[in-house]
C-alpha positions as a Python dict, from the first residue, in 0.01 Angstrom:
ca = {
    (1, 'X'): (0, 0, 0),
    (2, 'X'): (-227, -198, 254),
    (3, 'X'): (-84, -445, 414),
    (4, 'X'): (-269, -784, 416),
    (5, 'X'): (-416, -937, 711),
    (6, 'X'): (-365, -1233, 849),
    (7, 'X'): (-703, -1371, 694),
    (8, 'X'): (-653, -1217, 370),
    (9, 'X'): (-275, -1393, 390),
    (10, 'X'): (-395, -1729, 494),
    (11, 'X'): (-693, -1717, 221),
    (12, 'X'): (-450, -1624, -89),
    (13, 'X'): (-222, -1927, 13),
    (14, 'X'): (-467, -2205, 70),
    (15, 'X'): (-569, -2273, -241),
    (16, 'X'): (-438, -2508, -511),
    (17, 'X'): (-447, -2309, -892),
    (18, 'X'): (-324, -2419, -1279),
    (19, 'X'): (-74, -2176, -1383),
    (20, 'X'): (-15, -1966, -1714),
    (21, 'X'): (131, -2146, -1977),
    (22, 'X'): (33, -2494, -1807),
    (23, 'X'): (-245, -2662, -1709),
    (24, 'X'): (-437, -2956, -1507),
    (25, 'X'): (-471, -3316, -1569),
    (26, 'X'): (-637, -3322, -1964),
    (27, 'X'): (-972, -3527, -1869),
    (28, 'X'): (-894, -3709, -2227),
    (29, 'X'): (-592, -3829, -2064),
    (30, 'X'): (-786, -3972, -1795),
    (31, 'X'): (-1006, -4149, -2020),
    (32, 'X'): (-694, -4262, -2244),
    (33, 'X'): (-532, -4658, -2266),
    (34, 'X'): (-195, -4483, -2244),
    (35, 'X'): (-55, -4489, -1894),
    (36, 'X'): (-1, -4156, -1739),
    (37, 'X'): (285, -4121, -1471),
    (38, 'X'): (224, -3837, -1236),
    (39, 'X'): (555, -3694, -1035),
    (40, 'X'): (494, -3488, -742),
    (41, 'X'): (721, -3282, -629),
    (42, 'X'): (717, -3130, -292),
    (43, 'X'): (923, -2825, -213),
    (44, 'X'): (1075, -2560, 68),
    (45, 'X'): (1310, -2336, 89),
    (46, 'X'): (1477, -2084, 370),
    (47, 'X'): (1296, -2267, 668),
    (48, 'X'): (1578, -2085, 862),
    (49, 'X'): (1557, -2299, 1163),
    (50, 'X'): (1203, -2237, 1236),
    (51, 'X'): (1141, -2576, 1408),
    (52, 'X'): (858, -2431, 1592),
    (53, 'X'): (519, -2289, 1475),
    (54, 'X'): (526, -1871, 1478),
    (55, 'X'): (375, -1794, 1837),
    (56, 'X'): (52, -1629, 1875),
    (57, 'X'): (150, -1281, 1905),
    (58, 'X'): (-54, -1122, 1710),
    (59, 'X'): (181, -1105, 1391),
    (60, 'X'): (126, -1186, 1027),
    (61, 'X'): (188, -1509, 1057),
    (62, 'X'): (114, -1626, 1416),
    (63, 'X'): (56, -2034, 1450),
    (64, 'X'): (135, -2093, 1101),
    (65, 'X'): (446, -2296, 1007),
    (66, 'X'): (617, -2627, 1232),
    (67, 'X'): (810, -2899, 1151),
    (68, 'X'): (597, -3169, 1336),
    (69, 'X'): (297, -2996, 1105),
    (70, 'X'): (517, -3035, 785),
    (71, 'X'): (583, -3363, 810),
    (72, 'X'): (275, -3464, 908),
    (73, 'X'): (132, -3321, 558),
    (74, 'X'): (409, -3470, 414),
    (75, 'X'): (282, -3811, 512),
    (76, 'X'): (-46, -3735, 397),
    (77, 'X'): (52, -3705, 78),
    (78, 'X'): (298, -3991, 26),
    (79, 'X'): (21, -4182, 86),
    (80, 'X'): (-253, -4028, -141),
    (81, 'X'): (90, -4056, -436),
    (82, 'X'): (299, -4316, -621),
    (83, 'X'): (616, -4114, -679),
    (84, 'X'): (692, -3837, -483),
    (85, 'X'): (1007, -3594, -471),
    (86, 'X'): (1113, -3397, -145),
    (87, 'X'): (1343, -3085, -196),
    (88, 'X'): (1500, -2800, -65),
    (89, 'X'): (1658, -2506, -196),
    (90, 'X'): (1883, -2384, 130),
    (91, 'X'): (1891, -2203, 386),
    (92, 'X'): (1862, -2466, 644),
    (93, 'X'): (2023, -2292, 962),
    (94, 'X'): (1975, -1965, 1120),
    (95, 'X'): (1703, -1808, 1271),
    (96, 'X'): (1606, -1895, 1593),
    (97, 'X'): (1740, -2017, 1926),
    (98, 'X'): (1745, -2308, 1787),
    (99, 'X'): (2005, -2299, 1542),
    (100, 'X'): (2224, -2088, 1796),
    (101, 'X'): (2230, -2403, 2042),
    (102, 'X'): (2226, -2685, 1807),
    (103, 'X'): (2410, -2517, 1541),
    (104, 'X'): (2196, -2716, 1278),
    (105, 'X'): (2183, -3055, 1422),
    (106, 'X'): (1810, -3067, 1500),
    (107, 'X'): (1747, -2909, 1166),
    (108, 'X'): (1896, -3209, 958),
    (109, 'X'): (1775, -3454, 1210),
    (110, 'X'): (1413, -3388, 1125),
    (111, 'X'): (1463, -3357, 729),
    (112, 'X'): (1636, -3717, 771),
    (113, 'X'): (1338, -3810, 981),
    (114, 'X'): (1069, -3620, 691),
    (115, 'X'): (1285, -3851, 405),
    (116, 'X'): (1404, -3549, 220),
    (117, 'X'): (1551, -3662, -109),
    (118, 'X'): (1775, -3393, -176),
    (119, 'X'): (1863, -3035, -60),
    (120, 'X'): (2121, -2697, -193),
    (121, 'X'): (2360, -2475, 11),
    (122, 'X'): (2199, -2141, 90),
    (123, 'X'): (2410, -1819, 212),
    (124, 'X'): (2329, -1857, 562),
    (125, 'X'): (2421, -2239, 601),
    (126, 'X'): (2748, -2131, 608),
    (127, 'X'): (2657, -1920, 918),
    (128, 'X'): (2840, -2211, 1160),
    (129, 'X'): (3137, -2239, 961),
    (130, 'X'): (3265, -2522, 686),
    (131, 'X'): (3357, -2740, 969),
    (132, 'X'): (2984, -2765, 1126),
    (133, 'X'): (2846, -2794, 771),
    (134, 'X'): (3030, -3040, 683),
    (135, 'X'): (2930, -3253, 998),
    (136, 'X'): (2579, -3209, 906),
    (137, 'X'): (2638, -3295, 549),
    (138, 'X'): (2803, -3628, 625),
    (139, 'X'): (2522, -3700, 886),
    (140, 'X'): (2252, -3630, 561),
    (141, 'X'): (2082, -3891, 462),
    (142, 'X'): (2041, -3716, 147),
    (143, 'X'): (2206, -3561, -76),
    (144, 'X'): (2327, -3217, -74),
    (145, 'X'): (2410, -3090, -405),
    (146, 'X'): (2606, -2810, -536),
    (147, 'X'): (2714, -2762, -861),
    (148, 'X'): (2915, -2473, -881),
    (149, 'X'): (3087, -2436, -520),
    (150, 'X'): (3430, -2635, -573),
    (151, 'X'): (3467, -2727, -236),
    (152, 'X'): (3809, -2918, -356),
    (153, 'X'): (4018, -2749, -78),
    (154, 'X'): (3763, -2742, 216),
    (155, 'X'): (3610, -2969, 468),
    (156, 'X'): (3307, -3036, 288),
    (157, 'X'): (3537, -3204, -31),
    (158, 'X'): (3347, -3500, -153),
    (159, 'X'): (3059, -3440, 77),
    (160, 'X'): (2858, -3278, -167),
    (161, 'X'): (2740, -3432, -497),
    (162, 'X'): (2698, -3199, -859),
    (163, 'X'): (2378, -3339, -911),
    (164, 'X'): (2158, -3671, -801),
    (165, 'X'): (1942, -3912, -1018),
    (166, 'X'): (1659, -4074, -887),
    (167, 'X'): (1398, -4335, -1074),
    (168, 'X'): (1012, -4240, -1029),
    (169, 'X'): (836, -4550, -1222),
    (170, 'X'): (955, -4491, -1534),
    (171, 'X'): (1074, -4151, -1510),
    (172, 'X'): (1443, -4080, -1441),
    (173, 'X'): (1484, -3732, -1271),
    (174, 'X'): (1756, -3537, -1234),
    (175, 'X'): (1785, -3307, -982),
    (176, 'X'): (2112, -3020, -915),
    (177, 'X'): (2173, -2707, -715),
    (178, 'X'): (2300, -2397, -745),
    (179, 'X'): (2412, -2127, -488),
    (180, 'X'): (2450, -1760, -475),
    (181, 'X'): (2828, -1611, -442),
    (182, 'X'): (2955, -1587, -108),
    (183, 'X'): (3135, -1316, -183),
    (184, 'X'): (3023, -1010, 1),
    (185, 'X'): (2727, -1200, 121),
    (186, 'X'): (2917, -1416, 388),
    (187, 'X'): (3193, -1363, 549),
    (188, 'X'): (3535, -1530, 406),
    (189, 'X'): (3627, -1669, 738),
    (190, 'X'): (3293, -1909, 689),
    (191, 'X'): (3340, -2019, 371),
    (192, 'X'): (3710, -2095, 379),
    (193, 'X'): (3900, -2216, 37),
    (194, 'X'): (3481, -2244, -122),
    (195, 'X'): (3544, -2147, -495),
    (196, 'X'): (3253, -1976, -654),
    (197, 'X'): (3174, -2084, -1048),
    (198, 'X'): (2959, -1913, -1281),
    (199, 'X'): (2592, -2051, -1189),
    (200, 'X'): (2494, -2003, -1519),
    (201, 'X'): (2757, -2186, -1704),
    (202, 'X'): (2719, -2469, -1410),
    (203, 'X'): (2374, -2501, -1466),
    (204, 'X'): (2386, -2541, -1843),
    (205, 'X'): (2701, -2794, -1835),
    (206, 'X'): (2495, -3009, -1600),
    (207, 'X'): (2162, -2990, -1731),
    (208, 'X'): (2274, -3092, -2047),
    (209, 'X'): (2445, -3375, -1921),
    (210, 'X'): (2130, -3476, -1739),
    (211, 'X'): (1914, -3506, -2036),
    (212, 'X'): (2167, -3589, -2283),
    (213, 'X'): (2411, -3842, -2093),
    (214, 'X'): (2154, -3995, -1845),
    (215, 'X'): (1854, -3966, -2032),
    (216, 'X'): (1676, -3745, -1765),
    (217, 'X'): (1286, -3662, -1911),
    (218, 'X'): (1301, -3425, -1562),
    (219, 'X'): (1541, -3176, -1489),
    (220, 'X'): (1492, -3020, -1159),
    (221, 'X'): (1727, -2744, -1055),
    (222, 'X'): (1738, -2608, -644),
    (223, 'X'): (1844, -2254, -677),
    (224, 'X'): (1985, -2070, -382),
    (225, 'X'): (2041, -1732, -690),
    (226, 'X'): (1687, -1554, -547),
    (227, 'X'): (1394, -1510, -799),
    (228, 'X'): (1465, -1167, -989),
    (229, 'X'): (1657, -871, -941),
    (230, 'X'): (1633, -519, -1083),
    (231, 'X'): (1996, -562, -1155),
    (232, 'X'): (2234, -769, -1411),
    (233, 'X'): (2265, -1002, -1097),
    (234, 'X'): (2198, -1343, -1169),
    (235, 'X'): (1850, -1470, -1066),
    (236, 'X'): (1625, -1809, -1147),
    (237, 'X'): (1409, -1583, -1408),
    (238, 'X'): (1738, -1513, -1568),
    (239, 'X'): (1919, -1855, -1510),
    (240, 'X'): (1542, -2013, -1742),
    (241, 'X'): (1563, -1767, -2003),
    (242, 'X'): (1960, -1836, -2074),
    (243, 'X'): (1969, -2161, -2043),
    (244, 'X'): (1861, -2497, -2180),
    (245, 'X'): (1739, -2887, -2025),
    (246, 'X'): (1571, -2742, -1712),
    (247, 'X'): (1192, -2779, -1670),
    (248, 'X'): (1194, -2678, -1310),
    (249, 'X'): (1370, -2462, -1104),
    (250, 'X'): (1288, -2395, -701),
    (251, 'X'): (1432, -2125, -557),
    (252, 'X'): (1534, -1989, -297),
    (253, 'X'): (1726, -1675, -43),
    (254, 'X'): (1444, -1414, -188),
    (255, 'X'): (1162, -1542, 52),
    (256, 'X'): (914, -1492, -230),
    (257, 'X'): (552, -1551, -155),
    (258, 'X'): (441, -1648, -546),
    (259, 'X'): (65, -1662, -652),
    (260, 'X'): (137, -1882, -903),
    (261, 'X'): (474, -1998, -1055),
    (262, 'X'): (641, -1798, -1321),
    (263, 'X'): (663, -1975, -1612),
    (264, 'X'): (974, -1864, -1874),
    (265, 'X'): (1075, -1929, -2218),
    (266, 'X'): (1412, -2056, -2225),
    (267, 'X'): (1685, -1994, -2498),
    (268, 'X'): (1510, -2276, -2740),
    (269, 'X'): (1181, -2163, -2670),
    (270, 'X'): (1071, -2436, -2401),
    (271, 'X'): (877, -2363, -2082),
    (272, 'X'): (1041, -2353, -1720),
    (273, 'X'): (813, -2377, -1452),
    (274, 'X'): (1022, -2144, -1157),
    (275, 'X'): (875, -2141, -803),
    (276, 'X'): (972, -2067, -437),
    (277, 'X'): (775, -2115, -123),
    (278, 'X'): (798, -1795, 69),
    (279, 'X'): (975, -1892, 430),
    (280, 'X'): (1024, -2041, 767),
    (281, 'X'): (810, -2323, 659),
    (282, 'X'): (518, -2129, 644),
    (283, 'X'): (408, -2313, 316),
    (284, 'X'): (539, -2635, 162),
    (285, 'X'): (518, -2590, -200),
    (286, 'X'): (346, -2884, -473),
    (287, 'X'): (415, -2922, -829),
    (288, 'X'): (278, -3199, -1008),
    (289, 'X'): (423, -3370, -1384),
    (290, 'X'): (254, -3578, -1581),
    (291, 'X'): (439, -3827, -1858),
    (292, 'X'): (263, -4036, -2118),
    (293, 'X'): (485, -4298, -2269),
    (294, 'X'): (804, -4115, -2080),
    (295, 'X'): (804, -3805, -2216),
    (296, 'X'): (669, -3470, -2018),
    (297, 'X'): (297, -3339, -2149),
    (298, 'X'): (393, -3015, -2205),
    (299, 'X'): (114, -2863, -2085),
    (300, 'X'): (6, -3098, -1821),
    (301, 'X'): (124, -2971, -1479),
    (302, 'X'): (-32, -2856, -1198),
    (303, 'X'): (28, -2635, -865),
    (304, 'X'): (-66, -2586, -522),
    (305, 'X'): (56, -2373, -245),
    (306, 'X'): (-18, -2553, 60),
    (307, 'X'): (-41, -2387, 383),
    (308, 'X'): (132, -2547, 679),
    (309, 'X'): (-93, -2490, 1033),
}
């Protein structure tokens, strides 16, 4: 197979698309008395320390990428919106000098400073131990959520939160993570006393409790499972079809470069809108929702892969 170049890379992420099963803003909802509440929701995942832009050296993705960039789109678009969301779906810490001096300091530092409203665990933020995480956690100015770690018998008890409610307008979201097992994956010594639970179990307990207890008309979940696997190994394509009360779920730990969003039938036959945003900051990812009277057009929602350089 060819690989792309760096053109032909840059060209297939610029541009903002509808995706299947969903579409744009309805033009006779523009023209309707009803009010229409538009969430945006901003998104990244597995920026693994990249605080920098890639150098120019020639590779794939040379000068693309930067924190000072990211924010700086960010800000663009908080002001050209009424009700923005800013997630991530772990993966924080490791891969660059960075992380190795700070040990993930800088990395939280600047999400603070970008007003992040709420981030998951990935794998490799357990790369500096419980102990370091947990600093960082405390130091958060948002919240890091994790629904099925118990981290009952570890430094990080009652750091982290199962899930986090926030009011856009009139539109209560609900937002949770979920995380891949440790198990194999990370060394024990790093994730101490960490108990894994069933993600998919997690995820339904809390999503139901979301909509049904707190009245939710968004579920968000931030995945650290990885899109889809050729095995029985849990996945966010899997985690939509089995399960029930999610509209949205951004992943993460796969580093998955997505055209457009998959978009899955759950178990009753409603659409989830899954998307990740490739790596290292190279993209920050958009989806837009649009309410009438509170409750979620169904096929009113929008996408954009925007390219950070």
């Amino acid at each position: 197979m060819r690989m792309k170049s760096r053109r032909e890379f840059i060209r297939g992420l610029g541009a903002g698309i509808a995706f299947a099963g969903l579409s744009g803003m309805p033009m006779q909802l523009l023209a309707s008395s009803d009010r229409i509440e538009k969430i945006t929701i901003l998104h990244t995942n597995d920026v693994h320390s990249r605080i920098d832009p890639f150098p120019m050296d020639g590779g794939k993705y040379q000068g693309l990428g930067g924190a000072a960039r990211r924010a700086a789109l960010i800000g663009q678009i908080r002001k050209q919106e009424q009700h923005v969301l800013l997630l991530d779906s772990g993966d924080i810490f490791q891969g660059t000098p960075y992380f190795n001096v700070f040990k993930g300091e800088l990395e939280f530092k600047l999400m603070n400073e970008m007003g992040y409203d709420a981030a998951t665990i990935g794998n490799h933020d357990f790369d500096g131990g419980m102990q370091i995480l947990a600093d960082h956690t405390s130091a958060a100015r948002f919240p890091m959520l994790s629904s099925n770690y118990d981290f009952s018998d570890t430094q990080l008890h009652n750091l982290t939160r199962p899930y986090h409610i926030i009011q856009k307008g009139s539109i209560k979201v609900g937002l949770f993570g979920i995380g891949i097992e440790l198990d194999g994956l990370v060394p024990a010594a790093l994730y101490g006393n960490t108990q894994y639970q069933d993600p998919l179990e997690r995820a339904n307990a809390v999503a139901k409790s979301l909509r049904n207890d707190h009245g939710c008309q968004l579920v968000i979940c931030l995945s650290h499972l990885g899109l889809e696997y050729e095995s029985n190994k849990i996945s966010d394509i899997a985690l939509a079809e089995r399960s029930a009360n999610i509209d949205l779920i951004l992943g993460g730990h796969t580093h998955s470069f997505l055209d457009e969003p998959r978009v899955v039938k759950n178990k009753d036959s409603e659409l989830v809108v899954v998307n990740q945003a490739g790596w290292a900051g190279i993209l920050l990812g958009r989806v837009d929702f649009y309410f009438k009277k509170g409750r979620k057009l169904k096929r009113s929602a929008s996408f954009k892969k925007i390219l950070v350089n």
